[in-house]
N, C-alpha and C positions, 0 to 999 in steps of 0.2 A: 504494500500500500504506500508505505514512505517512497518507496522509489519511483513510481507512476506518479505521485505529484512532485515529486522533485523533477520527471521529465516534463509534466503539466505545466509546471514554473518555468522552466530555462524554456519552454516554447513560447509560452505568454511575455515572457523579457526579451528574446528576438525577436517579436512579432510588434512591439511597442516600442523597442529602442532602437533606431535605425542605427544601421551601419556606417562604417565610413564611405564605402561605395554609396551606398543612398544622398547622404549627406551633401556629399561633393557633384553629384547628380545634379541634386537639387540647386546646387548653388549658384547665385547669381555675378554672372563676370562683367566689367563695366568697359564699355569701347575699346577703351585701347588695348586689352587682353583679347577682344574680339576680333579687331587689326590686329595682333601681334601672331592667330589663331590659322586667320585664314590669308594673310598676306595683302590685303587687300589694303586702298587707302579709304582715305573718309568719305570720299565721295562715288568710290565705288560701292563701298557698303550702301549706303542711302540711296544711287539708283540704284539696289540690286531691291530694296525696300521697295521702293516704287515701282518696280515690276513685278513685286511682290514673288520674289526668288528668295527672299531672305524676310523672315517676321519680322515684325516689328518689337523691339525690346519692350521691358515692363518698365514703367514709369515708377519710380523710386523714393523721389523728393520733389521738391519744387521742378529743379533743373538739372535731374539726374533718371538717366536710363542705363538700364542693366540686361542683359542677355542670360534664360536658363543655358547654363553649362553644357546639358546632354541635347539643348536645343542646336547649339551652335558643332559641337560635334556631331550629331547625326546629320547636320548638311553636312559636313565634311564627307562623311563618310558617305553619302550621297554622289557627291562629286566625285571623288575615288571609284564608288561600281560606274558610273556614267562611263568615266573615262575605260576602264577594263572590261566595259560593254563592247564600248566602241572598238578598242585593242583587237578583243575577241571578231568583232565583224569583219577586218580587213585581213585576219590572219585567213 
């Protein structure tokens, strides 16, 4: 009995305590980490917004935007299959 709620507990405290993968998921990166991410400059990022190829950040403070973390890597990782799509088609 003691041992099934000791597994009952250590499930219930992973399931409410996020990880650090989670964490860092979740986190919010501000412009210049997002330039520094995908190589791009300031004005590419913003028309890439307006063509709506890249979200739009979350609004933070008065005059402050941030980018989710796992938002701005899965475009990456986007662009990476696009391009090894493309690889694949001409081989």
């Amino acid at each position: 009995m003691q041992a099934s709620l000791t597994r009952l507990s250590e499930s219930l405290s992973n399931f409410l305590e996020p990880t650090m993968e989670q964490i860092l998921n979740d986190a919010l990166i501000r412009k210049r980490e997002v330039l520094k991410m995908t190589g791009w400059s300031n004005s590419t990022l913003y028309n890439r917004i307006a063509a709506k190829q890249f979200k739009v950040g979350v609004k933070i403070g008065p005059r402050m935007v941030a980018w989710p973390l796992s938002e701005v890597q899965n475009h990456i990782t986007q662009l990476i299959n696009q391009r090894d799509q493309k690889q694949g088609e001409l081989a």
